[in-house]
C-alpha positions in Angstrom: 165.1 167.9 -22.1 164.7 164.4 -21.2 162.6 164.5 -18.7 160.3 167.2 -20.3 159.6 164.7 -23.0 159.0 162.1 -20.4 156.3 164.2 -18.7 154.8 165.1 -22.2 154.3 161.5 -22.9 152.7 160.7 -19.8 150.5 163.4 -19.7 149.4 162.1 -23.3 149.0 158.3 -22.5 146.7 160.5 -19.2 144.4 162.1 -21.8 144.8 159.1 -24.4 143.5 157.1 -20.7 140.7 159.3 -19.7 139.5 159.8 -23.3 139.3 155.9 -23.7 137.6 155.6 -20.2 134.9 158.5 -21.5 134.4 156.7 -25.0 133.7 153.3 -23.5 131.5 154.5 -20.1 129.1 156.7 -23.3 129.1 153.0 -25.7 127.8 151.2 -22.7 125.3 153.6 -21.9 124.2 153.7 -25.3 123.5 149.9 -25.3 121.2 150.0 -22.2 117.3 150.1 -23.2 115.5 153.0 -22.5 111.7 154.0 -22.8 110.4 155.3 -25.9 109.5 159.2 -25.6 107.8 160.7 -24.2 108.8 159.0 -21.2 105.4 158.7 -19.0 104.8 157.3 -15.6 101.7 157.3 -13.6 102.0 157.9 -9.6 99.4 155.6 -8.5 100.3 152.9 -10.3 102.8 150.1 -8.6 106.7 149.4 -10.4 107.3 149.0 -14.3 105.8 145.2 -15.1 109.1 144.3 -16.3 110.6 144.7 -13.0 107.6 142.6 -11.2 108.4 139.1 -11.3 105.3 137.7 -9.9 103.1 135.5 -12.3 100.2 137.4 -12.9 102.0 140.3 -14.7 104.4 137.6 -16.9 101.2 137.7 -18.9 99.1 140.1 -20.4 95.6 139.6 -22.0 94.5 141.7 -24.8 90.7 141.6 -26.8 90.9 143.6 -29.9 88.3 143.8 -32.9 89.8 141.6 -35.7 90.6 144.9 -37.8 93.4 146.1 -35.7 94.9 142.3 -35.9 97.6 143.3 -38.5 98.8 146.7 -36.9 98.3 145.2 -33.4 100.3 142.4 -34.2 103.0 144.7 -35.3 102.9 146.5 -32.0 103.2 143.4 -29.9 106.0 142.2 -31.6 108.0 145.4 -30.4 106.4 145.2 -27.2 107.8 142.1 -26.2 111.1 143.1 -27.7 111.0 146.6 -25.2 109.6 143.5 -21.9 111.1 140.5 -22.6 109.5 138.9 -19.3 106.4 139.6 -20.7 103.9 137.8 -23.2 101.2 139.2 -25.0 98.2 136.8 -26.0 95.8 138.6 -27.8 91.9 137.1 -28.8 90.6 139.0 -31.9 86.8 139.1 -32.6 84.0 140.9 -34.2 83.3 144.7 -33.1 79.8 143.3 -31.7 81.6 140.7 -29.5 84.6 143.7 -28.4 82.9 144.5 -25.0 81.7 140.8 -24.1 84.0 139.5 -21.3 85.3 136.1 -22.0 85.2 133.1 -19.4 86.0 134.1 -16.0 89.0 133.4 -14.3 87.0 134.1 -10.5 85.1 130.8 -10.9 88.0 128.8 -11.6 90.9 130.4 -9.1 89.7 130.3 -5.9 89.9 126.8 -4.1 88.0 125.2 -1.7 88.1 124.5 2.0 90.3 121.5 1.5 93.0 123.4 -0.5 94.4 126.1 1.8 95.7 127.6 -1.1 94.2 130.7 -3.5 95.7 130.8 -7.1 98.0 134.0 -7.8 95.6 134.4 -10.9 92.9 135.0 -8.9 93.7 138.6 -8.4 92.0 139.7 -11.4 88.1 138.4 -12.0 88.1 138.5 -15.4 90.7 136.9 -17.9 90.9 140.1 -20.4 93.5 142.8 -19.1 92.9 145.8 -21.8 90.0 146.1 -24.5 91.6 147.6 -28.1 88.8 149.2 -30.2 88.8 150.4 -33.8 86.2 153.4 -32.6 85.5 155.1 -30.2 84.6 153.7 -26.9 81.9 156.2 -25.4 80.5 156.4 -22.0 77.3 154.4 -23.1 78.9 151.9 -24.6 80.8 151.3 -21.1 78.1 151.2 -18.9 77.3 147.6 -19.1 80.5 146.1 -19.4 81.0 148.2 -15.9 77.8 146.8 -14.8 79.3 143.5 -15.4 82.5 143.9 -13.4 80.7 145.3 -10.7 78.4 142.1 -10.7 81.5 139.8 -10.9 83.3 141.4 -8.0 80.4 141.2 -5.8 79.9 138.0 -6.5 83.7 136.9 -6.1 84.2 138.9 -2.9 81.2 136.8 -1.4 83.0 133.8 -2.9 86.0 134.7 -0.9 83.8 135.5 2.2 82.6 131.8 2.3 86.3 130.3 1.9 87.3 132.6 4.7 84.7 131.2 7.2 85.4 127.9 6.1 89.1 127.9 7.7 90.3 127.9 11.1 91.7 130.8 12.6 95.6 130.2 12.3 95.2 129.4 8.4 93.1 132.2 8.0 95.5 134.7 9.1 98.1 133.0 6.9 96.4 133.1 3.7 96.2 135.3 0.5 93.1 136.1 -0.5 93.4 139.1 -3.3 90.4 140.6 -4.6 88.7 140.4 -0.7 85.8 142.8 -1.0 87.5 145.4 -3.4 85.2 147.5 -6.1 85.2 146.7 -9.7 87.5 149.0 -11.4 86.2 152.1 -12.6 86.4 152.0 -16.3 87.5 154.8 -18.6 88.5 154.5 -22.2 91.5 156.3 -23.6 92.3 157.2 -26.8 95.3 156.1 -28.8 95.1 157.1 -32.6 93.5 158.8 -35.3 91.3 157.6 -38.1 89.4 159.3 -40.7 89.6 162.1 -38.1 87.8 160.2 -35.3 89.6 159.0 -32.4 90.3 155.3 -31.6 90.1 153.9 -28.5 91.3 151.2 -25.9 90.1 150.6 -21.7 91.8 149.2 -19.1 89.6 146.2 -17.3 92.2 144.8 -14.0 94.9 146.3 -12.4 98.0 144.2 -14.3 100.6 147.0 -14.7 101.5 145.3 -17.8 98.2 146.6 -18.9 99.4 150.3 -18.1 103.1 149.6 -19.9 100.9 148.7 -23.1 98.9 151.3 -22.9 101.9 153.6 -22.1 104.1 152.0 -25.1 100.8 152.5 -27.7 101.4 156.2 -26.9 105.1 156.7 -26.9 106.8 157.7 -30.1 107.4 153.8 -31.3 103.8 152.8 -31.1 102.4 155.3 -32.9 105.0 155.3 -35.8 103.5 151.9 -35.9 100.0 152.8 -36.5 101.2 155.9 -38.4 102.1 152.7 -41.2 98.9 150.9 -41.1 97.4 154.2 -41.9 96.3 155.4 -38.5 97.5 159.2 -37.6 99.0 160.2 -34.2 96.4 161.3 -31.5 96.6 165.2 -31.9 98.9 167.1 -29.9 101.4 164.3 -29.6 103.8 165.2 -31.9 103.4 168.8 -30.4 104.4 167.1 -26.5 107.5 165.9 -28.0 108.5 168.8 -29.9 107.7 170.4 -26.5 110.3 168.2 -24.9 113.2 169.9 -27.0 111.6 172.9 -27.4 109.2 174.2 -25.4 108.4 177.6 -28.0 107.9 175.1 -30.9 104.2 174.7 -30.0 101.5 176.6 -31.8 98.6 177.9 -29.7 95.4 175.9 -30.2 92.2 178.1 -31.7 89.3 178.5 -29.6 87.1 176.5 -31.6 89.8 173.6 -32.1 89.2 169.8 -29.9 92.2 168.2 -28.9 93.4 165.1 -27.4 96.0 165.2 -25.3 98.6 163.1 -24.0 98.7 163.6 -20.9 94.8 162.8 -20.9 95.3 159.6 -22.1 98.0 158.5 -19.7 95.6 159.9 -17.0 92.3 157.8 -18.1 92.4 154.0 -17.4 95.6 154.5 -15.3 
């Protein structure tokens, strides 16, 4: 009798052990961050900008028309709290000023001949990562500001050409020179929120990943129950994708007649 008492209390101190062990491996998992839903990554883009620890992507750039200052602000905040190695500066101005690019960063980040040195900065030729409009962003409205980037990567890749030829053979083979006779980035706007019915959009200018993670965090469940309180509605069908995540029957079918904009759209332009 003795010993079946001893082997009931040790087979209660196991389960008392393993129960503890299951409680405390579930708290700690808990704790970890994790992204908002719905969790989105894009294949062709490089790792998460919190995991990069080079310069250029400590910093993200963002021009925004001066109306979205108070709900963009709002969304920074959390942003920074989600990518702590990251910091948002954003320059607000007037819609007619949204697609001007500000001073350039090419004319200022590659050095001469006598410095054998390129600035990291460099690899992006203009200073603004990601435009936020309080419209829409259409096609036309594009076409110069792609005309631009074009322009200032032509110019920037003969830049680099010249500081190229200008150094002897060994350093040349040595040194960095991003940007070298790339194509301007092929601009496409997305579109993040609702208002009064029309969509509202954003576009993508360099290839900072950080630029992607905004974009990415504007449409995941947090960001847009940040807009949702500054009176802007979720982009349609979002609310559907993450019903769908839980419950892929929840979905209504769409009517013929009925325009949507997708998630999955949105993650795919500017990416």
């Amino acid at each position: 009798m003795r010993d079946y008492k001893l082997l009931l209390a040790g087979l209660v101190l196991l389960l008392l052990a393993i129960f503890i062990g299951v409680f405390a491996w579930l708290w700690n998992s808990n704790r970890k961050s994790i992204d908002p839903l719905p969790i989105m990554a894009s294949t062709n883009s490089d790792s998460s900008a919190d995991e990069d620890d080079s310069v250029t992507t400590r910093t993200l750039y963002v021009q925004a028309e001066d109306k979205l200052q108070v709900p963009l602000d709002d969304v920074i905040v959390r942003f920074e709290s989600r990518y702590p190695k990251l910091q948002v500066l954003a320059r607000y101005v007037e819609s007619d000023e949204l697609l001007d690019l500000p001073d350039l960063q090419a004319s200022n980040n590659l050095t001469t001949p006598d410095n054998n040195a390129i600035n990291e900065n460099s690899r992006y030729i203009v200073n603004t990562d990601i435009i936020m409009a309080d419209n829409k962003i259409t096609k036309d409205r594009l076409a110069p500001l792609q005309a631009s980037l074009k322009a200032l990567q032509a110019e920037h890749n003969k830049t680099a050409d010249i500081i190229n030829n200008s150094l002897d053979n060994d350093e040349h083979e040595n040194a960095d020179t991003p940007n070298d006779n790339k194509e301007a980035r092929n601009l496409s706007s997305f579109s993040y929120a609702l208002k009064n019915t029309e969509t509202v959009d954003g576009v993508i200018l360099t290839e900072n990943p950080a630029a992607t993670s905004f974009r990415n965090f504007i449409l995941s469940s947090v960001g847009q129950d940040i807009l949702k309180q500054h009176d802007y509605e979720n982009i349609e069908g979002y609310r559907n994708n993450l019903n769908d995540l839980f419950n892929p029957t929840s979905r209504a079918k769409p009517t013929a007649d009925e325009s949507s904009v997708q998630v999955a759209d949105a993650l795919s332009n500017g990416a």
